[in-house]
Every structure is written in structure tokens, then in C-alpha cells.
TORBAMI-6908 format. One record per residue (C-alpha): residue number from 0; residue in three letters; x, y, z. Coordinates in Angstrom, 1 decimal. Layout:
N
NUM,ALA,X,Y,Z
...
END
This chain:
180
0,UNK,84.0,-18.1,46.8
1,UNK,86.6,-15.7,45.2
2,UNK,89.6,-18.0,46.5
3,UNK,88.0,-21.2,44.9
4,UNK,87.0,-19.5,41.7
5,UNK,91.0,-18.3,41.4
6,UNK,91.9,-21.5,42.1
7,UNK,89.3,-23.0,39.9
8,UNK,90.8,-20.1,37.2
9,UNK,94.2,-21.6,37.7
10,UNK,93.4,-24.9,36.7
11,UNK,91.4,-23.9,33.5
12,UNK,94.7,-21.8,32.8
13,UNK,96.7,-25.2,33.2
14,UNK,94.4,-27.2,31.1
15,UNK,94.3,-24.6,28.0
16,UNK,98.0,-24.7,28.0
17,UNK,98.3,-28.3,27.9
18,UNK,96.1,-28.6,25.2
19,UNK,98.1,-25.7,23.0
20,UNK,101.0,-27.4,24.1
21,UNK,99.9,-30.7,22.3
22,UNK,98.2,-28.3,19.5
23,UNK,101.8,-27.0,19.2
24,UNK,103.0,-30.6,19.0
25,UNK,101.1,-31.5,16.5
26,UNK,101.6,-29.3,14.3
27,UNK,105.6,-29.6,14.9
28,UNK,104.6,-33.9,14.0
29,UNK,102.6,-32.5,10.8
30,UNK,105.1,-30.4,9.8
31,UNK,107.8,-33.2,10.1
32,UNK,105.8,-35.7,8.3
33,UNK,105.1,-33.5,5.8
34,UNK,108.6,-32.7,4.9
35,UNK,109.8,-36.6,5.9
36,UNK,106.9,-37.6,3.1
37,UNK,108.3,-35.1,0.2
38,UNK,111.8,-36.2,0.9
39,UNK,111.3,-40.4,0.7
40,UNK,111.5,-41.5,-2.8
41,UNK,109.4,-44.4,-1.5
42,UNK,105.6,-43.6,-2.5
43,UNK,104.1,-45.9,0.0
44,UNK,106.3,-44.7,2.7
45,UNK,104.7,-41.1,1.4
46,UNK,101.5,-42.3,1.2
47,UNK,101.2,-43.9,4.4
48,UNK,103.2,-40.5,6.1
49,UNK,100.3,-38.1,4.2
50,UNK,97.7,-40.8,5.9
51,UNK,98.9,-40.2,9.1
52,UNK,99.5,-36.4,8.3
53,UNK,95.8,-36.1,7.7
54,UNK,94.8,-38.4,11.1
55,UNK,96.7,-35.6,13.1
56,UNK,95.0,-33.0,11.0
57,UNK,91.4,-34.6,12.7
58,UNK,92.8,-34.3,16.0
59,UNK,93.2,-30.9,16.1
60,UNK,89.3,-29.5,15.9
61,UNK,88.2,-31.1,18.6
62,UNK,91.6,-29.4,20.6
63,UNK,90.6,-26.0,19.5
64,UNK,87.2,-26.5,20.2
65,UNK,88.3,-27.4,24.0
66,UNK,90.6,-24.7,24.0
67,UNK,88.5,-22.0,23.0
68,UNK,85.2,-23.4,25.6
69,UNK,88.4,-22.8,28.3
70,UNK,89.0,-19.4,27.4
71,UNK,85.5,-19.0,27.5
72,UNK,84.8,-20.2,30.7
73,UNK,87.8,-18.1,32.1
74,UNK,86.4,-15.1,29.7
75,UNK,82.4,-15.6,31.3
76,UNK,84.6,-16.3,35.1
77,UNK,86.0,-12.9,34.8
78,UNK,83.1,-11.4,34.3
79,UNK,81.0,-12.4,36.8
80,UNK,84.0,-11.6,39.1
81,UNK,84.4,-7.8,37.5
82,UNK,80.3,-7.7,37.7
83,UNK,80.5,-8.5,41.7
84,UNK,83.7,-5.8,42.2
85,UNK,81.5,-3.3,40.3
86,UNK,78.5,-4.1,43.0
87,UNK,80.7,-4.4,46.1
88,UNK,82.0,-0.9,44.7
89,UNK,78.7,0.5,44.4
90,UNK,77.4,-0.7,47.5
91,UNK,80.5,1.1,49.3
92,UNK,79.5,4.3,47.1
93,UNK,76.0,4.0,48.5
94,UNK,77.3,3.0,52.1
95,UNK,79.4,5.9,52.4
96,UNK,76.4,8.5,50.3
97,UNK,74.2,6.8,53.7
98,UNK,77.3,7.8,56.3
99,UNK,78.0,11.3,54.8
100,UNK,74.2,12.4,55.0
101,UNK,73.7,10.9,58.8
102,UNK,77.0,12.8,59.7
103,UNK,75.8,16.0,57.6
104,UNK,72.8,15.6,59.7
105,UNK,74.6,14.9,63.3
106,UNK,76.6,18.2,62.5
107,UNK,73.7,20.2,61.2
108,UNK,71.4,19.0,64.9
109,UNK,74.5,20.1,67.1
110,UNK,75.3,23.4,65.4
111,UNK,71.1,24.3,66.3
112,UNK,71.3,22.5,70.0
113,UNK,74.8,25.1,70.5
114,UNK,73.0,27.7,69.0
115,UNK,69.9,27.2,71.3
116,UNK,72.3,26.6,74.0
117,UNK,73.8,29.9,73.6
118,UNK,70.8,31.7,73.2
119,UNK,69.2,30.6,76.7
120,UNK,71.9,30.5,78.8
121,UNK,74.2,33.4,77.5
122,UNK,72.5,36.0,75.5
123,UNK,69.1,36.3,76.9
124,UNK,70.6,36.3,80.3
125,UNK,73.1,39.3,79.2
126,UNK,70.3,41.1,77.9
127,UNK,68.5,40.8,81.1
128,UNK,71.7,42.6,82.6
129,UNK,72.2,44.9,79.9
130,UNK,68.7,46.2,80.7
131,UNK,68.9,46.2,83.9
132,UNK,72.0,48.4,84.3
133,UNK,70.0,50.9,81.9
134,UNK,67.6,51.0,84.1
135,UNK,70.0,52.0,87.3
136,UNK,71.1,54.3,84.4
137,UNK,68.0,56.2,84.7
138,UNK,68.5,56.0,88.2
139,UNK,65.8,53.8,89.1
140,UNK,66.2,51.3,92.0
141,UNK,66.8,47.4,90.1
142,UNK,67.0,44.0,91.9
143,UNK,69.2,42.2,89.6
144,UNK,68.8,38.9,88.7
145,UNK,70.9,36.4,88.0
146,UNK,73.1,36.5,91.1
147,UNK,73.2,32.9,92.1
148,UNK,74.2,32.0,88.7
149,UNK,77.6,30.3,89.6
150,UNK,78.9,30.6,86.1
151,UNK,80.1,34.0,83.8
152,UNK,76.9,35.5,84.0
153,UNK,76.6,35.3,87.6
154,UNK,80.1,36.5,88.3
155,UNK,78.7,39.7,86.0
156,UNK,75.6,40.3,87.7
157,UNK,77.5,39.8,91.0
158,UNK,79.5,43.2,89.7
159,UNK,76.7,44.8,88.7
160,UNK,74.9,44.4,91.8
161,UNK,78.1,46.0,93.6
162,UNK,77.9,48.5,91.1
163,UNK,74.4,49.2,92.3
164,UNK,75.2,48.7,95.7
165,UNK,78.0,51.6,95.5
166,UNK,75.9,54.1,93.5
167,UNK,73.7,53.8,96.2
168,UNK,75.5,54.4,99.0
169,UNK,77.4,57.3,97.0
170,UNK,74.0,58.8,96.2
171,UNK,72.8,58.3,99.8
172,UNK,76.4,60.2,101.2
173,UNK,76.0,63.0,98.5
174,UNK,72.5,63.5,99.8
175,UNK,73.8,63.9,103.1
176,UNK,76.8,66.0,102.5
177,UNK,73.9,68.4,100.0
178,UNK,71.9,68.0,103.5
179,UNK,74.2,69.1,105.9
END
């Protein structure tokens, strides 16, 4: 639609400069005859020169008119095209306001789902440990969970449960060296 209003734009263009070309014209023949009819000495010749001065005089209304209806038909065309880039404009403002909040939104749901993702299978779990090797701290005899965990934690509670394991049997040889 934009491509056959341009061209439609272009054609207007052509037409209002063809008809101030001939406005142009015309006045260039008034002008002549005017000066042709002052310099005759011949007063019909003068006469009939004013005559046809005035006949081009009528013809050039009805030009004007049809070259100001031209500019404003291109005048109301740009318009309407400047109204519809300010909508398509808008509509891309609101498009990308619509993309932005989803996105804002996206980003907000996987910053809680790492957050709760953390929480469950890191930090609980390492408090679980943490207690648990307060416990064997106090010397009291833990299981520790956690073991078959095949990921960081697991590897820790793996240690810890070593740790437990050698306490024990350090406490257990003390007891028997204190014994013996």
C-alpha cells in the first residue's frame, strides 16, 4: 500500500508541476502581450492583445485551484502515511513494553527455581553434615547421611564418615593401650 501511494505521490508531484509549468507560461504570454500591446501604435492591434491578455488571465484560476487540490491531496497523503508510522511505532513501543516484562518475568522465575534449587540440594544437605559432625564432636556415635550422594555433598559426607570411622578406631586403640 505504501509502494502504490509513493508511486501514486509521484504522479500528483508530476501533475502539479505541469500545471505551474503552464501557470509559469502564462504569465511569461501575459507579460509579453502586455508589453507587445503598449508598444504597437496600432489601437486595435492593442485592443485585441489586452482581449487576449484578459482570456489568459481566466485561465489561470481554475490552474491554481487544481494546483492547490494537488498539494492538498499530497499534504492529506502524507499525513495519513506519518499517522500510520506513528502507529507502527507505537505498536513496536508496546511490543517491546510486552517482551521486556515476559523476559523480566522469565529471569525473576529462574533466579527463585536456582534459589530453591540451591536450598534443597546444597544447603540443607550441608547443614545436615554440619550437624552431624557436631554431634561426633560431642563424641556421640552418628550414622551420616548423605553417602550415596554421587555429587559434592556425597564426596563430603564420604570424608566425614572416614573421619568418623578413624576417630573410632583411634578411640577404640587408646582405650586399649589405657587398658593394658
Amino acid at each position: 500500500m505504501i509502494a502504490k501511494s509513493s508511486s501514486f505521490e509521484g504522479d500528483q508531484l508530476k501533475t502539479i508541476k505541469g500545471f505551474i509549468d503552464a501557470y509559469a507560461k502564462a504569465g511569461k504570454t501575459i507579460v509579453a502581450l502586455k508589453l507587445k500591446a503598449m508598444s504597437t501604435d496600432n489601437t486595435d492591434a492593442a485592443l485585441k492583445m489586452l482581449d487576449e491578455v484578459q482570456s489568459k488571465f481566466k485561465q489561470l484560476p481554475p490552474v491554481v485551484e487544481t494546483i492547490e487540490g494537488g498539494i492538498g491531496t499530497l499534504n492529506a497523503l502524507a499525513s495519513e502515511a506519518a499517522e500510520k508510522g506513528f502507529a507502527d511505532v507505537n505498536d513496536s513501543i508496546a511490543s517491546s513494553g510486552r517482551i521486556t516484562v515476559m523476559i523480566g518475568v522469565l529471569t525473576a522465575l529462574v533466579m527463585v527455581g536456582s534459589t530453591l534449587l540451591g536450598f534443597f540440594s546444597i544447603a540443607r544437605p550441608m547443614r545436615a553434615l554440619v550437624g552431624m559432625l557436631q554431634r561426633m564432636a560431642a563424641g556421640e556415635a552418628v550414622e551420616i547421611a548423605g553417602i550415596g550422594r554421587k555429587d559434592e555433598i556425597g564426596d563430603t559426607a564420604r570424608a566425614v564418615d572416614e573421619i568418623g570411622v578413624m576417630l573410632a578406631e583411634k578411640a577404640r586403640r587408646e582405650a586399649e593401650e589405657r587398658a593394658a
